[in-house]
C-alpha positions in Angstrom: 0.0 -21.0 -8.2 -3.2 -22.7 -9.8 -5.0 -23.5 -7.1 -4.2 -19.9 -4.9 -5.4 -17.9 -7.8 -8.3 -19.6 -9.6 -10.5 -19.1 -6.0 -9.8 -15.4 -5.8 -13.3 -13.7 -6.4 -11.6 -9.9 -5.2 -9.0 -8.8 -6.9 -6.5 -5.8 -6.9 -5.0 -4.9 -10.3 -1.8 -2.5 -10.2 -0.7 -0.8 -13.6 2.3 1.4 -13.8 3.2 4.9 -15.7 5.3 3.4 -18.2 2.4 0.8 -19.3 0.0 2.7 -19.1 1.8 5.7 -21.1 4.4 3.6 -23.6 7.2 4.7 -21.6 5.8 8.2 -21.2 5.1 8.8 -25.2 1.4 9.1 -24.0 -1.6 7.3 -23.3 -1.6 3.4 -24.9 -4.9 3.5 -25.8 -4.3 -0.4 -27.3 -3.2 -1.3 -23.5 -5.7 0.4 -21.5 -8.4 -1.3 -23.7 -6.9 -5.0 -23.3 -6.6 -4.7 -19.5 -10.4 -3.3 -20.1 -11.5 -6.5 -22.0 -9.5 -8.8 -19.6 -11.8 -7.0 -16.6 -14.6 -7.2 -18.5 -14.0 -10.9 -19.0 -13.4 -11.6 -15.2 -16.4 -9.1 -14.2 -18.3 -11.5 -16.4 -17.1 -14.5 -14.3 -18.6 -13.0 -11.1 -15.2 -11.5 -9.9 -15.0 -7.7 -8.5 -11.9 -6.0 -9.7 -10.5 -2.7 -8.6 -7.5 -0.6 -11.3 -5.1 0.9 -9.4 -3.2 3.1 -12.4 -0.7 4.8 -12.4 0.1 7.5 -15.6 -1.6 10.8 -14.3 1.3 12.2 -14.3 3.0 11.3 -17.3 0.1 11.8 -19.2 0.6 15.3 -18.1 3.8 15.4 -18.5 3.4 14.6 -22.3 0.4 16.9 -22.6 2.6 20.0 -21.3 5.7 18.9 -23.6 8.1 18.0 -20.6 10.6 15.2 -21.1 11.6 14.7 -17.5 9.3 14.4 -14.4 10.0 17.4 -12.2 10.3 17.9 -9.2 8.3 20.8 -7.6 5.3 19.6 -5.7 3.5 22.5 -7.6 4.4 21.2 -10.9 3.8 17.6 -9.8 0.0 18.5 -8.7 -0.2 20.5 -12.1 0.9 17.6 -14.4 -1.4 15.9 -12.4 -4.1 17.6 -12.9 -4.1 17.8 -16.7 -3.0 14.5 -16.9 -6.0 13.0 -14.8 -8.8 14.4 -17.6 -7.0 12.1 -20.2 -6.3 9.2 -18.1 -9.7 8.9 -16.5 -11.4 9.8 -20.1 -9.6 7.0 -21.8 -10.8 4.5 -19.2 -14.6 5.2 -19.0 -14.3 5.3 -23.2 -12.6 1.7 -23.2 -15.2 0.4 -20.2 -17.8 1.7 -21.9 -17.4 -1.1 -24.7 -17.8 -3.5 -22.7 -20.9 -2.2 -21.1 -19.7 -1.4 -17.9 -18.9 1.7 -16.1 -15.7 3.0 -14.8 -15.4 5.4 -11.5 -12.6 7.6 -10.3 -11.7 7.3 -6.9 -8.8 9.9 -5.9 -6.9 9.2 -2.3 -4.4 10.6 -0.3 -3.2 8.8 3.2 -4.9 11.5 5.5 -8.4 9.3 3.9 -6.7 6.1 5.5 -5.5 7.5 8.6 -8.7 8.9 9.8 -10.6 6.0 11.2 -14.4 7.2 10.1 -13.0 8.2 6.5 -11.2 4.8 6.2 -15.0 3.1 6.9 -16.1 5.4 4.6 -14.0 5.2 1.5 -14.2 1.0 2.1 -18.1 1.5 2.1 -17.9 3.6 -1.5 -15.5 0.9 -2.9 -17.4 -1.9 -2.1 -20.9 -0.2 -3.1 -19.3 0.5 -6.5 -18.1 -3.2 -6.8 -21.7 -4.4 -5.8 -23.4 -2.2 -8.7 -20.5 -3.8 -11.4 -18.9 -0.6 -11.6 -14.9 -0.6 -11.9 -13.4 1.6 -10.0 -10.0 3.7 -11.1 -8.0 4.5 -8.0 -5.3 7.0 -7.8 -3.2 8.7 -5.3 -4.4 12.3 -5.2 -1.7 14.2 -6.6 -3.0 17.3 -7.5 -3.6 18.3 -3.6 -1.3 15.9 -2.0 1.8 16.8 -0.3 4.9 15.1 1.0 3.9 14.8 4.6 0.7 12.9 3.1 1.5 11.3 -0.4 1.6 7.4 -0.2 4.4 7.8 -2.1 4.3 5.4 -5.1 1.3 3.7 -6.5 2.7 0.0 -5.5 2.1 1.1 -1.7 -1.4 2.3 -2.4 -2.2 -0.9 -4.0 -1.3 -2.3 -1.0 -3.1 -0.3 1.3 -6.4 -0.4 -0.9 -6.0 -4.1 -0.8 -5.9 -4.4 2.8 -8.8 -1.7 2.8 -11.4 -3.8 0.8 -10.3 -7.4 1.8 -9.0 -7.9 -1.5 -8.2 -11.9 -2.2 -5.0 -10.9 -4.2 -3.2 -8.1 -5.4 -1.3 -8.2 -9.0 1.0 -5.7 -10.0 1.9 -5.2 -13.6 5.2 -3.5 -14.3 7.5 -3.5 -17.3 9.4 -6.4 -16.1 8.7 -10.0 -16.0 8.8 -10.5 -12.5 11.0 -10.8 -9.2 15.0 -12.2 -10.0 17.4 -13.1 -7.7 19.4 -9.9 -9.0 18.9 -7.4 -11.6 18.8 -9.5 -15.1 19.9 -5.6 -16.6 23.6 -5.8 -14.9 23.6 -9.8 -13.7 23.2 -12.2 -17.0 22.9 -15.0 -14.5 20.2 -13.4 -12.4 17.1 -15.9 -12.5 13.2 -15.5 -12.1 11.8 -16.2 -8.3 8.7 -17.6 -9.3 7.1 -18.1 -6.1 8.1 -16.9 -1.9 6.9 -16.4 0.8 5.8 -12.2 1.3 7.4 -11.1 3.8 10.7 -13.1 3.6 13.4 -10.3 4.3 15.9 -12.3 1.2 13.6 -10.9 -1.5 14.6 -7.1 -0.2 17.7 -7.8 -0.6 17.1 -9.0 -4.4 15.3 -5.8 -4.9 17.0 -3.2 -6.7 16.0 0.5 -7.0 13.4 2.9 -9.2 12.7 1.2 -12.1 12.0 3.9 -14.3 12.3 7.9 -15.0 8.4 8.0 -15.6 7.3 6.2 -12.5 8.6 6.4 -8.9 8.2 3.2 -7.8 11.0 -0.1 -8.6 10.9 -3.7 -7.5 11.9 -2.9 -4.1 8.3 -1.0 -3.6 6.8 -4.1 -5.0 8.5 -6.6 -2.2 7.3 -4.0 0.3 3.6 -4.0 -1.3 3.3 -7.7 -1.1 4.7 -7.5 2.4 1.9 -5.1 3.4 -0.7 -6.9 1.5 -0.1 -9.8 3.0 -1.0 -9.0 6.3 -4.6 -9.0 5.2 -3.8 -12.5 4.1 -4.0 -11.5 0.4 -1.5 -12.7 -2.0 0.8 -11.0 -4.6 1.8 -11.6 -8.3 4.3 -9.6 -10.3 4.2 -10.0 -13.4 4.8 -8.5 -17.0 1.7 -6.1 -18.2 3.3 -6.9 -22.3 2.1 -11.0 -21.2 -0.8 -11.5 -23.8 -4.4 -12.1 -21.8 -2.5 -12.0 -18.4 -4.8 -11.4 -15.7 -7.4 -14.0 -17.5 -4.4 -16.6 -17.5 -2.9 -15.7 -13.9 -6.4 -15.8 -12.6 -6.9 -19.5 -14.6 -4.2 -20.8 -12.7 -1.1 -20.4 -15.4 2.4 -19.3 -13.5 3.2 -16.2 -14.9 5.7 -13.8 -13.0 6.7 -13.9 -9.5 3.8 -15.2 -7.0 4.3 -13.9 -3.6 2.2 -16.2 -1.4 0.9 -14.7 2.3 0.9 -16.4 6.0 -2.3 -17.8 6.5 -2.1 -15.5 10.0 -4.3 -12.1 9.0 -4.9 -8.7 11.3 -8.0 -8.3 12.4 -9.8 -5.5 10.6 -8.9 -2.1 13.6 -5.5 -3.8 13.6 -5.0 -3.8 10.0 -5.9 -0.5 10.1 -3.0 0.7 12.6 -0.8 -1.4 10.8 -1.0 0.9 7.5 -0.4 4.3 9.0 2.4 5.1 6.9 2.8 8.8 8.5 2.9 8.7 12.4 2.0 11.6 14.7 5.2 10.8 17.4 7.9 7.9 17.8 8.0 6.2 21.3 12.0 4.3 21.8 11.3 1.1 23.2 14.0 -1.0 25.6 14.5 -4.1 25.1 12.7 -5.3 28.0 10.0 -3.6 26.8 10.5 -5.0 23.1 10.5 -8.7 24.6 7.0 -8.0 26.7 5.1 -7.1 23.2 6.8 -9.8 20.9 6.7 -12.5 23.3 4.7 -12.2 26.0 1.9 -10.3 24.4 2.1 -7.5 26.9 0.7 -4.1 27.3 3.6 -1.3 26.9 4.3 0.5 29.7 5.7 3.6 30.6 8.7 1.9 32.2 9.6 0.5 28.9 9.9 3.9 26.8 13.5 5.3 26.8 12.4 8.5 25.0 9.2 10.5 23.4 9.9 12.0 20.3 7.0 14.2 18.2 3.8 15.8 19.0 0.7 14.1 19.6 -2.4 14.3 21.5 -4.1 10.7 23.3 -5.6 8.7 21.3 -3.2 9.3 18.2 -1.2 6.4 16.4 2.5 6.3 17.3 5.1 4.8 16.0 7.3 2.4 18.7 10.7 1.6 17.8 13.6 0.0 19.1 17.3 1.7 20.2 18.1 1.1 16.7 15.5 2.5 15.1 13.7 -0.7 14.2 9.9 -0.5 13.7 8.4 -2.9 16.2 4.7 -1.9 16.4 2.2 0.4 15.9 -0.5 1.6 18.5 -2.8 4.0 20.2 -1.6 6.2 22.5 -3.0 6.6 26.5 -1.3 10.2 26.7 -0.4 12.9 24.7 3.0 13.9 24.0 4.0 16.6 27.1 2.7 13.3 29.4 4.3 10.4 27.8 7.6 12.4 28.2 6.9 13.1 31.7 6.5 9.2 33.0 8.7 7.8 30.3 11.1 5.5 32.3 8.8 5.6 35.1 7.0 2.2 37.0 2.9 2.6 36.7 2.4 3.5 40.4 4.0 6.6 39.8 1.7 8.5 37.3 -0.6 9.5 39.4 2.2 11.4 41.6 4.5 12.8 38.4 1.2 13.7 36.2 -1.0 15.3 39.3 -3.7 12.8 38.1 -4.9 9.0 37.8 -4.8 7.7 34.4 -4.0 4.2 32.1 -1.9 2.2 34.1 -0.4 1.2 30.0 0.8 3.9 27.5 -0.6 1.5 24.6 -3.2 -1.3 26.0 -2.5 -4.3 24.0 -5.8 -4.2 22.3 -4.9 -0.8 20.7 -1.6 -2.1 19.4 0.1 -4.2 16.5 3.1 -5.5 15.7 5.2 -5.0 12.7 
C-alpha cells in the first residue's frame, strides 16, 4: 500500500450520511472540521482533493424532525433541499479556517451522459482544483428522479473519479474496511486488506445496505472500486472514526481495505461510454457475436443481435447483452431503434434492400464501443 498511495497527487475523498451526520443525530461539526484540516494538510502538500459527501439528506431529515428516511421522491428532494443549506454551510465555515474555499458542485447522471456537459463539468472541476478551491460534490437530489439518480453516493464517487482522472478514490464508511464476511453475524469474518478491483470473489463478500441513514453498503463500494478502476485509479476503504486517516493512508500506512486497479485504463471517450449507468435501448447479443467483440476485437453486426429492445435514435449509447442478460459492452449506435429491429439477424449486404437505403455496414463500429 505505501508506495501506491504516497505518489497520488489527485485524490477522491468519499464520506457517508452516517459520518457526516452521527448516525443521523445531525451534522458532526467535530468530523466535518478534521476531514477539513486533513485536506487542508494535503492541499498544503501540493495534492488536489475533491469531497464527495454524503448527509443532505439526513441533515434534512433531522432538521424536519423525521426519524426514518422516506420514501417519496417528493419528500426525498425536500429533505434535500433543506438539508443541503446546512451541509454546504458547515463546510465553507470549517474550510474557511484553513484559508481555503469550499464550492458546491450538484450532479445528476443526465450531466454525465451528455457528452458536451461531461467536458464541461470536468473543465469546472479541474478549474476549481487549479485555483485551491475544494470542491463539495453531491448527487442532485432535490431535482433528480429515479430514471436519473446515480443512485448512492459510492457510484458517484466513482463516476467523478473516472471524470477528473482522479489517482485514487477513498471511501470512508462506518466500518473498518472489506471482510471476507459480515464481522456483525460471522465472529470469524477477517479484514481483506488488499485485492485486486474487479475480482468478482469480493461481490460475493459484500453484504447489503449498511445503514437506515444512507443507501449505499459494502456491496456499492466493491462496485465503486470496480468502476474506478477502469480509469486506472485505485480504491481504499477504510474507517472515517481512524484518527488523521487520509494524512496516514496518503503516507503510506495500511489502513482498511486497498483495492488496487489493472494497470490496463479506457481511453478518455471510452471511459465515458463505459459509465452510462442509464441506457436509451438493450441490443441481445449471440454468442457468436459475443466471441467477435471479446476476442477478436470485432465490430457488432447486425447478424449478431437476436433482439432490439427500447427506444433510441442513432447515435445514442446502448446497452449490449448476452441471452442471459449479461452486460457485455457498451457502444454507440449506427441506427435508431425502428431500424436496428428491422435488420437484427440480418447479414450486412442486406440493409440496403430491408431498410430502402445504404448505411453502416456495423450497428456499433468498434471504435464507438467498450467492453464491460
Amino acid at each position: 500500500m505505501k508506495t501506491v498511495l504516497t505518489q497520488c497527487r489527485r485524490i477522491v475523498v468519499k464520506v457517508g450520511s452516517s459520518l457526516v451526520t452521527n448516525q443521523g443525530a445531525g451534522l458532526d461539526l467535530n468530523a466535518l472540521g478534521n476531514w477539513a484540516r486533513q485536506i487542508a494538510a494535503l492541499n498544503a502538500d501540493g495534492r488536489e482533493v475533491v469531497l464527495v459527501s454524503s448527509g443532505a439528506i439526513a441533515e434534512g431529515m433531522q432538521r424536519l424532525g423525521w426519524s426514518t428516511r422516506p420514501t417519496s421522491i417528493h419528500a426525498l428532494q425536500a429533505a434535500a433541499a433543506v438539508g443541503q443549506m446546512g451541509l454546504v454551510q458547515a463546510y465553507e465555515s470549517c474550510f474557511r479556517q484553513h484559508d481555503l474555499h469550499a464550492a458546491q458542485v450538484l450532479l445528476t447522471h443526465a450531466d454525465l451522459a451528455d457528452r458536451e456537459r461531461y467536458l464541461n463539468a470536468r473543465a469546472t472541476l479541474t478549474t476549481l482544483l487549479s485555483l485551491r478551491v475544494i470542491p463539495i460534490i453531491n448527487e442532485n437530489d432535490t431535482v433528480v428522479t429515479d430514471e436519473i439518480k446515480f443512485g448512492d453516493n459510492d457510484t458517484l464517487g466513482a463516476l467523478v473519479t473516472n471524470l477528473i482522472d482522479a489517482d485514487v478514490l477513498i471511501i470512508l464508511t462506518d466500518q473498518s474496511g472489506l471482510y471476507t464476511a459480515d464481522p456483525r453475524k460471522d465472529p470469524s469474518a477477517t479484514l481483506v486488506s488488499e485485492a485486486l478491483a474487479g475480482d468478482a470473489q469480493l461481490e460475493s463478500m459484500a453484504g447489503g445496505v449498511g445503514s437506515s441513514i444512507g443507501r449505499g453498503g459494502m456491496l456499492t463500494k466493491i462496485l465503486a472500486a470496480k468502476r474506478a478502476a477502469r480509469s486506472g485509479a485505485h480504491t481504499v476503504i477504510a474507517s472515517g472514526h481512524e484518527r488523521d486517516v487520509l494524512l496516514r493512508l496518503l503516507q503510506g500506512e495500511s489502513i482498511g481495505t486497498l483495492l488496487t486497479a489493472p494497470t490496463l485504463t479506457l481511453a478518455a471517450r471510452k471511459q465515458w461510454l463505459a459509465d452510462h449507468l442509464q441506457v436509451s435501448g438493450k441490443l441481445v447479443l449471440d454468442a457468436g457475436a459475443i466471441k467477435a467483440l471479446r476476442s477478436d476485437g470485432k465490430s457488432l453486426l447486425p447478424i449478431g443481435v437476436k433482439s432490439v429492445s427500447g427506444e433510441f435514435e442513432r447515435g445514442a449509447v446502448v446497452a449490449c447483452v448476452s441471452e442471459d442478460g449479461q452486460d457485455i459492452a457498451r457502444g454507440l449506435t449506427n441506427y435508431n431503434a425502428e431500424e436496428a429491429r428491422r435488420i437484427a439477424g440480418h447479414v450486412s449486404q442486406e440493409i440496403e434492400s430491408l431498410l430502402g437505403y445504404g448505411g453502416d455496414t456495423e450497428i456499433i463500429h468498434r471504435d464507438n464501443l467498450v467492453l464491460l
